[in-house]
N, C-alpha and C positions, 0 to 999 in steps of 0.2 A: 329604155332610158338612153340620152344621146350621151356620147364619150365625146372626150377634147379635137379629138381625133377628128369628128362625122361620121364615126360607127355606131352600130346602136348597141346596147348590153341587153340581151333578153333573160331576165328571170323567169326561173321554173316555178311553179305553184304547186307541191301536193297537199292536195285534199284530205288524203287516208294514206297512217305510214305502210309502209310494206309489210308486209306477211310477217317477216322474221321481226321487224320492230315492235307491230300490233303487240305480239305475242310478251316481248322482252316488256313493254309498258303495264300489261296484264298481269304476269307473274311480280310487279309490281306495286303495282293497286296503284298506277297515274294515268289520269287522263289528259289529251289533249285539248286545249283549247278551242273553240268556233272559232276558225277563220271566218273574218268580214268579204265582203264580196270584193270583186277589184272595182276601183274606181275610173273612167273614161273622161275625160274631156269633150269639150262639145267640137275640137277637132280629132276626137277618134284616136287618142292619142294617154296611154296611162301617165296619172299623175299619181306624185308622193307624195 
C-alpha cells in the first residue's frame, strides 16, 4: 500500500495463529475464520 510519503506499507498475512494462540483459541472452543485469498491487480500490484 503506497503512503503520502512514496514509501510503501507492507502488511503481514498469517494463515495459522501461533502455537501458543492455536492452543489459547482451543481451550476456548473459537475458531478462526477462512481467510480469502489476496487480491492482485492486472499491474501486479495488491488492491483493497
Amino acid at each position: 500500500m503506497p503512503t503520502t510519503d512514496g514509501r510503501w506499507l507492507m502488511l503481514s498475512r498469517h494463515t495459522q495463529p501461533a502455537k501458543a494462540v492455536a492452543l489459547v483459541l482451543g481451550q476456548l472452543k473459537l475458531k478462526l475464520p477462512e481467510q480469502s485469498p489476496p487480491r492482485l491487480s492486472a499491474e501486479k500490484k495488491l488492491t483493497m
